[in-house]
Wavefront OBJ file of the C-alpha trace (Angstrom):
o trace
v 101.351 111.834 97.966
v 103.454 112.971 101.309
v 101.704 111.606 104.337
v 102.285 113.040 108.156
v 101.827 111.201 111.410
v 101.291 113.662 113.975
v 100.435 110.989 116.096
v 101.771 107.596 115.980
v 100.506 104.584 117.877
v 100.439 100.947 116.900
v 97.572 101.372 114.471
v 99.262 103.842 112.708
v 102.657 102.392 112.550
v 100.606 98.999 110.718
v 99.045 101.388 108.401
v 102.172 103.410 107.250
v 103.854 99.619 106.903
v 101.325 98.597 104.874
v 101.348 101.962 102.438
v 105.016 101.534 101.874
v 104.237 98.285 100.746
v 101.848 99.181 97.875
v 103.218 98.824 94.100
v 102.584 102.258 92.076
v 99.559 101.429 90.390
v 97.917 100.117 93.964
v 99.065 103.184 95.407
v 97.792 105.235 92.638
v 93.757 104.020 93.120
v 94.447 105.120 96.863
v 95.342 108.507 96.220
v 93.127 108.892 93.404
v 90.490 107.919 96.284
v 91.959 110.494 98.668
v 91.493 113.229 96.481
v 87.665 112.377 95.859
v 87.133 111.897 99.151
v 88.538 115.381 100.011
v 87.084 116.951 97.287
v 83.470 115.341 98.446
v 83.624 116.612 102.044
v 85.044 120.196 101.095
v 82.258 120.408 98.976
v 79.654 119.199 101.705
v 81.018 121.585 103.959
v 80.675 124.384 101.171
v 76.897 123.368 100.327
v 76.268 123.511 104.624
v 77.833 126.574 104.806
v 75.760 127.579 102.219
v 71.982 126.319 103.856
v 73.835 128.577 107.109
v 73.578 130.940 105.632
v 70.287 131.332 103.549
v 68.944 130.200 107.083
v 70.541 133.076 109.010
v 69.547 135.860 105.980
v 65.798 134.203 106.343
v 65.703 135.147 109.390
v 66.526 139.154 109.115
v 63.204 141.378 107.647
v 63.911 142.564 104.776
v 63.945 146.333 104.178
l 1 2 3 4 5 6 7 8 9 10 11 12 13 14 15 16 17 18 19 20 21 22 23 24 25 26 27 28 29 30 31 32 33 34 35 36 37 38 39 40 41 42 43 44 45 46 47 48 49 50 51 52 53 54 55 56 57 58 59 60 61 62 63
């Protein structure tokens, strides 16, 4: 997994110390995490979009 620090203060810097610290397998769980995480709020975002929409079609009479 790449990371990028667009912005780097001295919270950051701690973090990325501590990441290039991990073994493999710690390292693993963590990305393994990421990638459920990510996969959790795309799909949140897909299901709102979805209500948005069935809300907004509601709303137009329908012929």
């Amino acid at each position: 997994m790449i990371f990028r620090v667009i912005h780097e203060d001295a919270q950051t810097s701690y973090i990325k110390d501590l990441l290039h610290n991990l073994t493999t397998e710690q390292f693993y769980f963590i990305e393994r995490a990421c990638q459920c995480e990510r996969k959790e709020r795309q799909e949140q975002i897909f299901r709102q979009w979805q209500q948005f929409l069935a809300q907004e079609l509601s709303e137009y009479p329908h012929k």
